[in-house]
N, CA, C and O atoms as a DFTB+ gen file, in Angstrom:
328 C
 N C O
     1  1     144.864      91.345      85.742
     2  2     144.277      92.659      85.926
     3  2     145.188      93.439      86.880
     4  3     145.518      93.109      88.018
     5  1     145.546      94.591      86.163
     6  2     146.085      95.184      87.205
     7  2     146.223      96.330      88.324
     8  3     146.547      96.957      87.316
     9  1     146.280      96.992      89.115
    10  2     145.460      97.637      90.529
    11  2     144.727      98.753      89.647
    12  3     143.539      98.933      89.912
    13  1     145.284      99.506      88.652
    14  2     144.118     100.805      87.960
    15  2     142.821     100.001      86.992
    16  3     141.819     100.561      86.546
    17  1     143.140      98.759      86.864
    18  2     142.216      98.167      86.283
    19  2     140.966      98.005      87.081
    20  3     139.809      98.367      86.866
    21  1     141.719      97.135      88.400
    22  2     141.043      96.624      89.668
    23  2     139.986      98.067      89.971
    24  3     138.760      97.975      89.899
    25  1     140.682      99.332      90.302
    26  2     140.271     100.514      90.887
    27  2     138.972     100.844      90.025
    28  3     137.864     100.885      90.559
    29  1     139.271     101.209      87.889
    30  2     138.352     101.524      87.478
    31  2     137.131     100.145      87.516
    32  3     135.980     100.249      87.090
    33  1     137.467      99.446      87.860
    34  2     136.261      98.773      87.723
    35  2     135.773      98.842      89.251
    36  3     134.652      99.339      89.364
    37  1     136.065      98.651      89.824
    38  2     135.446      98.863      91.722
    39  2     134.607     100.461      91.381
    40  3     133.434     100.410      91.748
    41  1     135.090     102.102      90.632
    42  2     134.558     102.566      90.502
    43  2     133.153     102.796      89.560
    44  3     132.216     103.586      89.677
    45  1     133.462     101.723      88.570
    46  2     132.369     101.763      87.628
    47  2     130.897     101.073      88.232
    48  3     129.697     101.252      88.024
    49  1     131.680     100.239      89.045
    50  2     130.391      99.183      89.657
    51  2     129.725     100.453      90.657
    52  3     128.508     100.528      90.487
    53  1     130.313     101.552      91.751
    54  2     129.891     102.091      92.692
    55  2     128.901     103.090      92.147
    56  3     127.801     103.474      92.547
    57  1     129.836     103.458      90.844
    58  2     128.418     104.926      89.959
    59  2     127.620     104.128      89.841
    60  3     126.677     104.419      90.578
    61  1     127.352     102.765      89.023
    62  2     126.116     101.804      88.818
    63  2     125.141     101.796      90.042
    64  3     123.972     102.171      89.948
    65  1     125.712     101.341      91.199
    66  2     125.138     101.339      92.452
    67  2     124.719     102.529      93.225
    68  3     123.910     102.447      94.148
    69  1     125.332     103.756      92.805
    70  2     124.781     104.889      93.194
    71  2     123.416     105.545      92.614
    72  3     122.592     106.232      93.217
    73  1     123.427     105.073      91.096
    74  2     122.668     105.313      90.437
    75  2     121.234     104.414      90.668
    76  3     120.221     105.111      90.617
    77  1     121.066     103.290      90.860
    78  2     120.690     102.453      91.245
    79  2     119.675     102.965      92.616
    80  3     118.451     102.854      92.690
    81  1     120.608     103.545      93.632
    82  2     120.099     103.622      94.821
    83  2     119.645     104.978      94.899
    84  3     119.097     105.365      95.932
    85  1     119.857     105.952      93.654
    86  2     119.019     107.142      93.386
    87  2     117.723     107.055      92.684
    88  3     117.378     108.134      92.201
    89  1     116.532     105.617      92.405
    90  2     116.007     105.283      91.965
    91  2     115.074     104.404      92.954
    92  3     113.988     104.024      92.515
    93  1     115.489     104.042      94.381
    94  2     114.775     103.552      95.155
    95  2     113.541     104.394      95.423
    96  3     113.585     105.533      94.959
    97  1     112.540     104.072      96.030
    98  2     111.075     105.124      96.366
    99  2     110.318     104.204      97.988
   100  3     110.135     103.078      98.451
   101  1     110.167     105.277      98.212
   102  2     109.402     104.759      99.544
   103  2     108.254     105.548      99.775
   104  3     107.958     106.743      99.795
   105  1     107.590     104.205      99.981
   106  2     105.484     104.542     100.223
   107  2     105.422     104.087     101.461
   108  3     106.359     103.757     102.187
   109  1     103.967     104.078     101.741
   110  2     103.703     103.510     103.191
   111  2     103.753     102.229     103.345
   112  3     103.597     101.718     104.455
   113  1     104.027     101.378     102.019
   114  2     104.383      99.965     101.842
   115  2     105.845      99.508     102.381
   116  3     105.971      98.389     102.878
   117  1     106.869     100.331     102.281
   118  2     108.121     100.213     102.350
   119  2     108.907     100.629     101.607
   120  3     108.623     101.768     101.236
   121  1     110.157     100.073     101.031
   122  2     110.926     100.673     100.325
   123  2     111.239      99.783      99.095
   124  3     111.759      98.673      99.206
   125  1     110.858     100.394      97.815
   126  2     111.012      99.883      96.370
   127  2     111.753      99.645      95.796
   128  3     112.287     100.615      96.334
   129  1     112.804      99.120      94.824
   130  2     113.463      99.319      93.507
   131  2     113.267      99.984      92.611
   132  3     112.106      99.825      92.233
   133  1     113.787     100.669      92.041
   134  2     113.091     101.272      90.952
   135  2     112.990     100.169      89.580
   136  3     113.630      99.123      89.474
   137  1     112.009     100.722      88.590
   138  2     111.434      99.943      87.409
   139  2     113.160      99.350      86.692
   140  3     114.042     100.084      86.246
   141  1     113.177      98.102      86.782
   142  2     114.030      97.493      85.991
   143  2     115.326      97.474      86.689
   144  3     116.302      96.826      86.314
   145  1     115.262      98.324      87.860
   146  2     116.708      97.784      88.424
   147  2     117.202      96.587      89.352
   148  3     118.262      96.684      89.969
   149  1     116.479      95.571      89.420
   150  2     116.503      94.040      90.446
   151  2     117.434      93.557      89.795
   152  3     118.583      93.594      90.236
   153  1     117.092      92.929      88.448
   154  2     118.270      92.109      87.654
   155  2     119.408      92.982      87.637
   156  3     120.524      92.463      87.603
   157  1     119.284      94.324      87.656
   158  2     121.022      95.115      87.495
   159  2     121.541      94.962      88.664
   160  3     122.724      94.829      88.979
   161  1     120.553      94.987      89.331
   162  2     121.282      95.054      91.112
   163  2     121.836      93.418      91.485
   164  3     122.858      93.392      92.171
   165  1     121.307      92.208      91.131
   166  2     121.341      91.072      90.969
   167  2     123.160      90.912      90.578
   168  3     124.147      90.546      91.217
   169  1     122.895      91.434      89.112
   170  2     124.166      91.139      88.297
   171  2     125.386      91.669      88.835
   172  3     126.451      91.073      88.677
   173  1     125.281      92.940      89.571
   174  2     126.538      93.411      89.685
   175  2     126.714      92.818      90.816
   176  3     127.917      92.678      91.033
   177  1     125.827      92.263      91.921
   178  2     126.358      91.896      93.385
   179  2     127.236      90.624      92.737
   180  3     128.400      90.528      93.125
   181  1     126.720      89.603      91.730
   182  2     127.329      88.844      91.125
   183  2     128.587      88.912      90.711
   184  3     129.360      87.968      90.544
   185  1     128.781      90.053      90.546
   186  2     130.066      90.493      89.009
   187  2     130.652      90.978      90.306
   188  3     131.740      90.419      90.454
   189  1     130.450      91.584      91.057
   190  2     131.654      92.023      92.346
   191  2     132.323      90.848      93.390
   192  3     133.434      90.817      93.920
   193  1     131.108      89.838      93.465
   194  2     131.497      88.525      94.018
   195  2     132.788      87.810      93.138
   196  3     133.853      87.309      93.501
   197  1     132.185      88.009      91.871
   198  2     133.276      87.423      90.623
   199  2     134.662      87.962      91.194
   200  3     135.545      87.287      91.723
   201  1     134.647      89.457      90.945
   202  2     135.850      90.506      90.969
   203  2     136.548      89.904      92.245
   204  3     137.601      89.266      92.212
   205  1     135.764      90.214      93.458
   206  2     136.669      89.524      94.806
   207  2     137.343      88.870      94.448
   208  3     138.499      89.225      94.217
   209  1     136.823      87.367      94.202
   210  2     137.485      86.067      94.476
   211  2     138.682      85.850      93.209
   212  3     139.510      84.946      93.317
   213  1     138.671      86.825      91.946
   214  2     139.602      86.791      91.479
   215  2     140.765      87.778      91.572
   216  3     141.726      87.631      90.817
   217  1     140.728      88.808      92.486
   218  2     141.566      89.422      92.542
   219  2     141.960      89.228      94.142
   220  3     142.656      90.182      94.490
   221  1     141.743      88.333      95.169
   222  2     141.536      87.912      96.264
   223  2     141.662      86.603      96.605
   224  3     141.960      86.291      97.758
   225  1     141.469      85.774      95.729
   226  2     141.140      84.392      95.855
   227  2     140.573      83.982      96.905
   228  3     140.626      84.890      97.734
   229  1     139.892      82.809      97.436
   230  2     139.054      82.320      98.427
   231  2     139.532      83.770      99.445
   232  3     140.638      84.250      99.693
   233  1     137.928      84.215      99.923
   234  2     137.769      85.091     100.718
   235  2     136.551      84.904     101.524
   236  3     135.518      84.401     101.082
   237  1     136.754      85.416     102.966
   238  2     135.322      85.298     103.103
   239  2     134.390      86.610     103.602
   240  3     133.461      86.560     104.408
   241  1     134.878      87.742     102.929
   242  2     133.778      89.286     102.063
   243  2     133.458      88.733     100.881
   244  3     132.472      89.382     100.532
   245  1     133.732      87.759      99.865
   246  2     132.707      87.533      98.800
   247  2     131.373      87.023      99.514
   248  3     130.233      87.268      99.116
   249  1     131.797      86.090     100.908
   250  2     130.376      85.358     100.965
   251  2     129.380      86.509     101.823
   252  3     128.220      86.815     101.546
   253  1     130.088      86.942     102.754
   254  2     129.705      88.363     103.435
   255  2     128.724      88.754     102.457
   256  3     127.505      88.664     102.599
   257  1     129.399      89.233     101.368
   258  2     128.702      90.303     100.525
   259  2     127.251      89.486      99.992
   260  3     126.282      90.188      99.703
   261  1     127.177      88.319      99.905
   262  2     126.080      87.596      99.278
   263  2     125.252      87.309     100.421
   264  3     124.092      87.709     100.330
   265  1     125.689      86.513     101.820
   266  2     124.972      86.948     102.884
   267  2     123.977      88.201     103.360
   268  3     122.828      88.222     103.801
   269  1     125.219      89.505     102.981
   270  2     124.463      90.514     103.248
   271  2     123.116      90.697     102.391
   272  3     122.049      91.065     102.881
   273  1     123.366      90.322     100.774
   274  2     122.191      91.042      99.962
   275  2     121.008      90.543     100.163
   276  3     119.949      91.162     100.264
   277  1     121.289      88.809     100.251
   278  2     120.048      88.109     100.327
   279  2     119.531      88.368     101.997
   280  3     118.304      88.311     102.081
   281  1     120.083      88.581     103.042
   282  2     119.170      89.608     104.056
   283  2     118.536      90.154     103.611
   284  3     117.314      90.024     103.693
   285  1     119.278      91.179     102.811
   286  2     118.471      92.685     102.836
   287  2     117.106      92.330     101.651
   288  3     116.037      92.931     101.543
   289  1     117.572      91.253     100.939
   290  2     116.217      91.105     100.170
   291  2     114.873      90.542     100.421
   292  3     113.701      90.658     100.062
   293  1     115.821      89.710     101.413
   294  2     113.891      89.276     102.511
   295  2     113.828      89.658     103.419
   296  3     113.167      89.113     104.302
   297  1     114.636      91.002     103.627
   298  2     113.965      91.857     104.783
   299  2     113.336      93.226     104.511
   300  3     112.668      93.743     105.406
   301  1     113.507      93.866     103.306
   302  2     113.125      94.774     102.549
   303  2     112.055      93.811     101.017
   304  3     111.139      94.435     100.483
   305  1     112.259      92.926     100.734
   306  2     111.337      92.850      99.555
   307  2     111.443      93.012      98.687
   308  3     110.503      92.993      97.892
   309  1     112.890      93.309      98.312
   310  2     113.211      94.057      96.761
   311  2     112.520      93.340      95.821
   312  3     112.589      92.202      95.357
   313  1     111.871      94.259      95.672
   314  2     111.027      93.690      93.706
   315  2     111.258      94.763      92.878
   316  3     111.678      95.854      93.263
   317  1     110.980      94.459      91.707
   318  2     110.569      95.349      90.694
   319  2     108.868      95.680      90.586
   320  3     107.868      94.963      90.567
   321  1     109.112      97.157      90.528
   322  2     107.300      97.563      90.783
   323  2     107.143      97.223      89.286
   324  3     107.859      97.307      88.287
   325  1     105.790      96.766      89.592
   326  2     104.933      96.271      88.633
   327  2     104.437      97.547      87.368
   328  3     103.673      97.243      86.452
């Protein structure tokens, strides 16, 4: 893969994730996912972990990055509303 490859895909994943995080909602419960986006949000933290370590090899921002999500998921709750 090579660096405009690397680039459009680092950008394709960020519109996903922007889009994503234009879909969050907050009640007096806390702060939501929107309908159907957990598994997308799931996959791409996945698919960017992928991307690191192959365009990076052993790193340790892939584990960072997986550290970070699973925080933020049992500290926020991310679900999909019912």
């Amino acid at each position: 893969m090579n660096n405009e490859e690397i680039i459009g895909e680092i950008k394709r994943y960020e519109a996903t994730l922007s889009a994503i995080l234009s879909r969050f909602t907050r009640d007096r419960d806390g702060i939501r996912i929107g309908d159907g986006d957990d598994p997308l949000l799931r996959q791409i933290v996945r698919e960017v972990i992928d991307l690191f370590n192959d365009i990076l090899g052993p790193n340790s921002y892939s584990h960072q990055i997986v550290g970070e999500f699973n925080e933020g998921v049992s500290n926020y709750g991310l679900r999909g509303q019912a």
